[in-house]
N, CA, C and O atoms as a GROMACS GRO file, in nm:
protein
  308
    1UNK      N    1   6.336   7.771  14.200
    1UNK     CA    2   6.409   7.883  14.256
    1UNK      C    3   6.385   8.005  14.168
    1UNK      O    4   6.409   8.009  14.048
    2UNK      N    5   6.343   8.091  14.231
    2UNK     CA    6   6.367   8.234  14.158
    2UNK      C    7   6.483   8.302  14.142
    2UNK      O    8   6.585   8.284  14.209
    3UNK      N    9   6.464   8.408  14.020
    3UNK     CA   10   6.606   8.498  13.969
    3UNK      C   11   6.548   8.600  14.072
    3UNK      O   12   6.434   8.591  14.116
    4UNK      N   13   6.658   8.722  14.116
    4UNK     CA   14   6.618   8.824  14.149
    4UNK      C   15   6.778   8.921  14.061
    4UNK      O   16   6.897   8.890  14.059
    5UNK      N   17   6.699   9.047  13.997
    5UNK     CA   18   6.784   9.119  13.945
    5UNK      C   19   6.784   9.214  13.964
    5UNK      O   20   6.681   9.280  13.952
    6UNK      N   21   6.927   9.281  14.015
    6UNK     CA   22   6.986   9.388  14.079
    6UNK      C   23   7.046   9.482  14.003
    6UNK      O   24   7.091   9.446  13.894
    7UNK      N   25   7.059   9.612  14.041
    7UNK     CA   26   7.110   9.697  13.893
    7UNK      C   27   7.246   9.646  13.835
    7UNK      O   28   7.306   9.551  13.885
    8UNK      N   29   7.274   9.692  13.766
    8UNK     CA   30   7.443   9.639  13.698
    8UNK      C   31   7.562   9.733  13.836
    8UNK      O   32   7.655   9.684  13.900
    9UNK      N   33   7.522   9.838  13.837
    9UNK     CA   34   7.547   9.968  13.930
    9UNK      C   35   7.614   9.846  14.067
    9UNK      O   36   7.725   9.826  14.117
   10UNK      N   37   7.497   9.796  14.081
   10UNK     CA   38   7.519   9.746  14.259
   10UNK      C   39   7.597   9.618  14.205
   10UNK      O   40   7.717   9.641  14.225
   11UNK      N   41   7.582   9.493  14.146
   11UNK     CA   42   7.667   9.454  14.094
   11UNK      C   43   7.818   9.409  14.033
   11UNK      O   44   7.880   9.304  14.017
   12UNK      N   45   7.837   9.528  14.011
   12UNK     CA   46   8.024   9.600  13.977
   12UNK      C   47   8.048   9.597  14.106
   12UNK      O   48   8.133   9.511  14.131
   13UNK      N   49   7.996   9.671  14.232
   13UNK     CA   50   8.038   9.668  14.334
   13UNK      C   51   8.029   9.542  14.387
   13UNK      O   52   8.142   9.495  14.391
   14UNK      N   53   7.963   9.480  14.421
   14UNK     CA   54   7.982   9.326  14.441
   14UNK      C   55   8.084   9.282  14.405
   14UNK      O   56   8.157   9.252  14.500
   15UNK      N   57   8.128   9.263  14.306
   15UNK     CA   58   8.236   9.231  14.258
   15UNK      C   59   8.363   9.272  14.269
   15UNK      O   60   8.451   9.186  14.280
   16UNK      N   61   8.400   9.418  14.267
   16UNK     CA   62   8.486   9.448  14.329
   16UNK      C   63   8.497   9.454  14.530
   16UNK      O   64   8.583   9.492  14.609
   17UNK      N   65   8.408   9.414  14.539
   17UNK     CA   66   8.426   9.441  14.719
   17UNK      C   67   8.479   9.226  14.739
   17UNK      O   68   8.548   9.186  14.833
   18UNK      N   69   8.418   9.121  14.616
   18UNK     CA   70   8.467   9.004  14.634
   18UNK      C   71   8.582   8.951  14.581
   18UNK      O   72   8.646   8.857  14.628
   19UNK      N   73   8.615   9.039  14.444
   19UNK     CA   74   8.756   8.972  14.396
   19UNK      C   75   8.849   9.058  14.387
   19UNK      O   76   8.957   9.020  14.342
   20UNK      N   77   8.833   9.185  14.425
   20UNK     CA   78   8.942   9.328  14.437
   20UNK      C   79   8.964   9.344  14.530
   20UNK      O   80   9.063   9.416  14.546
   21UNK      N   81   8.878   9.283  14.684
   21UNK     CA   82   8.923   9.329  14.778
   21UNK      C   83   8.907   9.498  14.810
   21UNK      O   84   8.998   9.553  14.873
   22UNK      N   85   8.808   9.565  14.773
   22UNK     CA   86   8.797   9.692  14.773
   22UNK      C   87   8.683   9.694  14.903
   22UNK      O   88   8.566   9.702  14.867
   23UNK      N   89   8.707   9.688  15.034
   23UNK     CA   90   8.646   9.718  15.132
   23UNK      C   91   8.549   9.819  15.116
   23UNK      O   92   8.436   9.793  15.157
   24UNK      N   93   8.571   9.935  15.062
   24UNK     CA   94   8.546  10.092  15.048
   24UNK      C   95   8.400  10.091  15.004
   24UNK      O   96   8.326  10.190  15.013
   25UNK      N   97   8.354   9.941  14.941
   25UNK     CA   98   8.178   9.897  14.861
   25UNK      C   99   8.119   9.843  14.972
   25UNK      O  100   8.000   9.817  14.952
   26UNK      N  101   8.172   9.810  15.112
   26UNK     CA  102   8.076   9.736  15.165
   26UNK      C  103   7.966   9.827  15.200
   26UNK      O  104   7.858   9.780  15.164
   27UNK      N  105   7.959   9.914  15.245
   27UNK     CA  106   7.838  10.021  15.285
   27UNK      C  107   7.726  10.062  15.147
   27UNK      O  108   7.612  10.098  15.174
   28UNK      N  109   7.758  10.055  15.053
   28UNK     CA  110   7.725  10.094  14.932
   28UNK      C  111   7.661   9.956  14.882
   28UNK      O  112   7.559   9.984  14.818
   29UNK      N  113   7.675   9.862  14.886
   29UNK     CA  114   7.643   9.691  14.888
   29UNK      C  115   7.540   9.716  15.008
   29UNK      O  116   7.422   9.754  15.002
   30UNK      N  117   7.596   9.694  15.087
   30UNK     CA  118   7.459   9.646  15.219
   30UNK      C  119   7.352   9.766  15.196
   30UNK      O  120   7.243   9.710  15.207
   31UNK      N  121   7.332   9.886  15.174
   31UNK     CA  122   7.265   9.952  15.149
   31UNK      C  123   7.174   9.972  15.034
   31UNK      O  124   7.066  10.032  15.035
   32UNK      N  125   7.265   9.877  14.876
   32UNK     CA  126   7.154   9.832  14.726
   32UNK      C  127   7.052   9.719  14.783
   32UNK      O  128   6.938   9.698  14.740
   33UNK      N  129   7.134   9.632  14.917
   33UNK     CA  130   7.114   9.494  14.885
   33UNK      C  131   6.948   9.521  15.006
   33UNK      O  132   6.842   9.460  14.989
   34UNK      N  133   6.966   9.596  15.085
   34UNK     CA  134   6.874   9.627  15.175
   34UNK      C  135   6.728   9.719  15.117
   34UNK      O  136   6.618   9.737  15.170
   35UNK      N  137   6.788   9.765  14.986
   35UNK     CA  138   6.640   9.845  14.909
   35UNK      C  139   6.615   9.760  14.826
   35UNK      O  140   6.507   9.775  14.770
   36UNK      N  141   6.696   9.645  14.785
   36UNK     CA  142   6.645   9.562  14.680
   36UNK      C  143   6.563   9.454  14.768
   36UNK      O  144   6.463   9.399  14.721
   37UNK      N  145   6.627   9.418  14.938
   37UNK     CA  146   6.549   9.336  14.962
   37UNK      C  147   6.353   9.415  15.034
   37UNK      O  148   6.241   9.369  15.012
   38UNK      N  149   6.381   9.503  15.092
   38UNK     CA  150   6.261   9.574  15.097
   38UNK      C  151   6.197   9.548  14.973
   38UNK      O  152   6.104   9.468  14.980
   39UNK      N  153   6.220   9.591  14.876
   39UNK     CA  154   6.138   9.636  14.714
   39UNK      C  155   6.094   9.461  14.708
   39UNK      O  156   5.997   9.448  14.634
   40UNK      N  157   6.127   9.362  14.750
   40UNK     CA  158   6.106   9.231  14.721
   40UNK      C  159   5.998   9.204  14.794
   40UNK      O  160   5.894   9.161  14.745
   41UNK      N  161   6.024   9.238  14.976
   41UNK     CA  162   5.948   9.223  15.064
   41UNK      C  163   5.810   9.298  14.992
   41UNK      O  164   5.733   9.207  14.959
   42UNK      N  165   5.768   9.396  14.966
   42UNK     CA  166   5.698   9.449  14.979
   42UNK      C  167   5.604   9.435  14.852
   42UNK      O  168   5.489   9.468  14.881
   43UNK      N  169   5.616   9.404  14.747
   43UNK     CA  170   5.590   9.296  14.632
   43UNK      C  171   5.530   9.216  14.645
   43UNK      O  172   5.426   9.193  14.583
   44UNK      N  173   5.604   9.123  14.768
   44UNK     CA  174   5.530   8.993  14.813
   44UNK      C  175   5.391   9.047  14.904
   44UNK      O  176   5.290   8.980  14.927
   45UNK      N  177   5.408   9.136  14.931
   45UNK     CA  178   5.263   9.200  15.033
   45UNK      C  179   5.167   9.216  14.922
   45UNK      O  180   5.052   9.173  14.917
   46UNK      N  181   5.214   9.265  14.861
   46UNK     CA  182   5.142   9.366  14.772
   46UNK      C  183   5.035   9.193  14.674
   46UNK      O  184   4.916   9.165  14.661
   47UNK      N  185   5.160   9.131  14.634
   47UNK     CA  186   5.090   9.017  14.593
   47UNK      C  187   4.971   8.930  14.692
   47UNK      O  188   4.860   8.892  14.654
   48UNK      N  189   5.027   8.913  14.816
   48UNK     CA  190   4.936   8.870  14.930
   48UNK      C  191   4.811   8.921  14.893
   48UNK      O  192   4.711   8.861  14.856
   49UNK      N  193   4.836   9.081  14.913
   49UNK     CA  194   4.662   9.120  14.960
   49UNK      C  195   4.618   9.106  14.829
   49UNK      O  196   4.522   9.030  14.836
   50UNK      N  197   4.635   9.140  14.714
   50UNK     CA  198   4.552   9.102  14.586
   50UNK      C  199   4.518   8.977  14.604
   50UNK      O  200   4.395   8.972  14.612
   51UNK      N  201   4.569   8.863  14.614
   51UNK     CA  202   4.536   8.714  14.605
   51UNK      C  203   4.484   8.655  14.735
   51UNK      O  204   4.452   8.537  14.742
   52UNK      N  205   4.478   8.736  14.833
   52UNK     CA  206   4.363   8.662  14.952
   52UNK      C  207   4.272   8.616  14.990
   52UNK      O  208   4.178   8.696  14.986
   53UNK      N  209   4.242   8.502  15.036
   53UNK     CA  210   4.089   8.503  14.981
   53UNK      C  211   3.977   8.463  15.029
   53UNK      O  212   3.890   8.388  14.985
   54UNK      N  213   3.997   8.562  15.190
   54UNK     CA  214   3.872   8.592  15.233
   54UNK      C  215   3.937   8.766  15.210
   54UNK      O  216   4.039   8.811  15.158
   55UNK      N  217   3.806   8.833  15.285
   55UNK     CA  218   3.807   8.988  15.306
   55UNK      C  219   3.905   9.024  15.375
   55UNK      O  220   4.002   9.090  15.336
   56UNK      N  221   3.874   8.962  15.528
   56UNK     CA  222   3.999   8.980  15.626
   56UNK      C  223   4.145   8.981  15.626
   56UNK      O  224   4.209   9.058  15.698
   57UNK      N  225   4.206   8.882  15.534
   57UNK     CA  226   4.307   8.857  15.502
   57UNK      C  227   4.362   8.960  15.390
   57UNK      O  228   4.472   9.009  15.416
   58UNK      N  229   4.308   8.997  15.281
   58UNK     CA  230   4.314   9.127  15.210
   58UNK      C  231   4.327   9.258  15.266
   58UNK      O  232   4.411   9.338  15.225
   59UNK      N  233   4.232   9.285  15.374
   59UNK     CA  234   4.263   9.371  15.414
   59UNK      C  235   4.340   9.426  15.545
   59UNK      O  236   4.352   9.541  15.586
   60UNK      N  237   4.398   9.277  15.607
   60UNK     CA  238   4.511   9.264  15.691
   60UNK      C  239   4.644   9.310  15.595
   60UNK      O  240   4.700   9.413  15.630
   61UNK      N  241   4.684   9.256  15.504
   61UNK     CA  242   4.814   9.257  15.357
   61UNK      C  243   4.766   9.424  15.342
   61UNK      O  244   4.841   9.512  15.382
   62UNK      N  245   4.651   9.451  15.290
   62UNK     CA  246   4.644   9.582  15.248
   62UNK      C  247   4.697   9.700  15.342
   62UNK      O  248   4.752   9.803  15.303
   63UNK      N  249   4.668   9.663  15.478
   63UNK     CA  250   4.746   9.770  15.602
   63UNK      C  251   4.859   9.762  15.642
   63UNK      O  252   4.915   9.852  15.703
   64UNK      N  253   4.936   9.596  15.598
   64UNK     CA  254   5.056   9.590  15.597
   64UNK      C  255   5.134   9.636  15.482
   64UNK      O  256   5.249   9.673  15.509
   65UNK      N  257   5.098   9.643  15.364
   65UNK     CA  258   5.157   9.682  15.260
   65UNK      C  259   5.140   9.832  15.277
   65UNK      O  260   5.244   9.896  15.268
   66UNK      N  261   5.006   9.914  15.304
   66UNK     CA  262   5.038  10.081  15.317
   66UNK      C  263   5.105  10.124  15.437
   66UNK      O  264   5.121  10.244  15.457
   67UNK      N  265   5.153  10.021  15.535
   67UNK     CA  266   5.245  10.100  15.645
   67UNK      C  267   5.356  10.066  15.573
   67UNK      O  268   5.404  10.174  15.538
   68UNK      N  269   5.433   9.965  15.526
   68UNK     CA  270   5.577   9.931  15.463
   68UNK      C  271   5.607  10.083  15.385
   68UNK      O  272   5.719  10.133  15.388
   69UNK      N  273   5.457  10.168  15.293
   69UNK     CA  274   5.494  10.194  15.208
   69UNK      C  275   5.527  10.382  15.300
   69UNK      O  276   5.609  10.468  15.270
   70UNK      N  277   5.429  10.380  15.405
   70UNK     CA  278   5.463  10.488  15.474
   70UNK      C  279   5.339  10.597  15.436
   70UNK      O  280   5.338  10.720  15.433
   71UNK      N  281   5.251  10.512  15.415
   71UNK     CA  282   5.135  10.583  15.374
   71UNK      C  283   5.065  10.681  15.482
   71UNK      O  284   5.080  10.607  15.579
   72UNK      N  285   5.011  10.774  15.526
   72UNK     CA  286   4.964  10.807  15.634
   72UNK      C  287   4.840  10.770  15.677
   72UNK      O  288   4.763  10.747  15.583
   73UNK      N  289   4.786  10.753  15.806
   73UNK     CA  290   4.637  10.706  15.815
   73UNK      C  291   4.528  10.844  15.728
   73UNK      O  292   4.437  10.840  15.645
   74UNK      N  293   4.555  10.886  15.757
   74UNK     CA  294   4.439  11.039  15.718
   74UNK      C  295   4.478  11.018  15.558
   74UNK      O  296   4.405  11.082  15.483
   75UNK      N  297   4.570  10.947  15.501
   75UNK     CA  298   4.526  10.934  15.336
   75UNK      C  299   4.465  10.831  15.300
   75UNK      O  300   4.421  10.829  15.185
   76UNK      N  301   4.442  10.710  15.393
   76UNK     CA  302   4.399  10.622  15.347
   76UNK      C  303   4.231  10.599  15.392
   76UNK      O  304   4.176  10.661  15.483
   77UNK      N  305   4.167  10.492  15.305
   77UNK     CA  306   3.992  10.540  15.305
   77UNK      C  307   3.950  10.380  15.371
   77UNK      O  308   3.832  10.352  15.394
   0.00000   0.00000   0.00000
């Protein structure tokens, strides 16, 4: 099993939205937890296309990883 580590920031809130009962973090939570899970997703792409291993498959990961990232077509070669 892997660790995954989240700022201390998003964290505190976790905690207070589970044992304080402070409703007021849930938007602020689903919103760390949704850039932390992107930033994960996109890692794993990023790892894909480096480690593929034919051409095709590299450069399938490689067009999926520069649209995730919002790259434009006219920047890319």
């Amino acid at each position: 099993m892997k660790n995954v580590m989240i700022p201390e920031e998003l964290f505190g809130k976790i905690i207070k939205y589970h044992l304080l009962d402070q409703e007021q973090e849930a938007d602020d939570i689903r919103k760390g937890l949704e850039k932390k899970l992107d930033a994960m997703v996109s890692r794993e792409v990023y790892s894909k296309f480096k480690t593929a291993p034919t051409e095709e498959e590299r450069e399938k990961f490689r067009q999926e990883y520069l649209d995730r990232k919002g790259i434009q077509e006219s920047f890319r070669w």
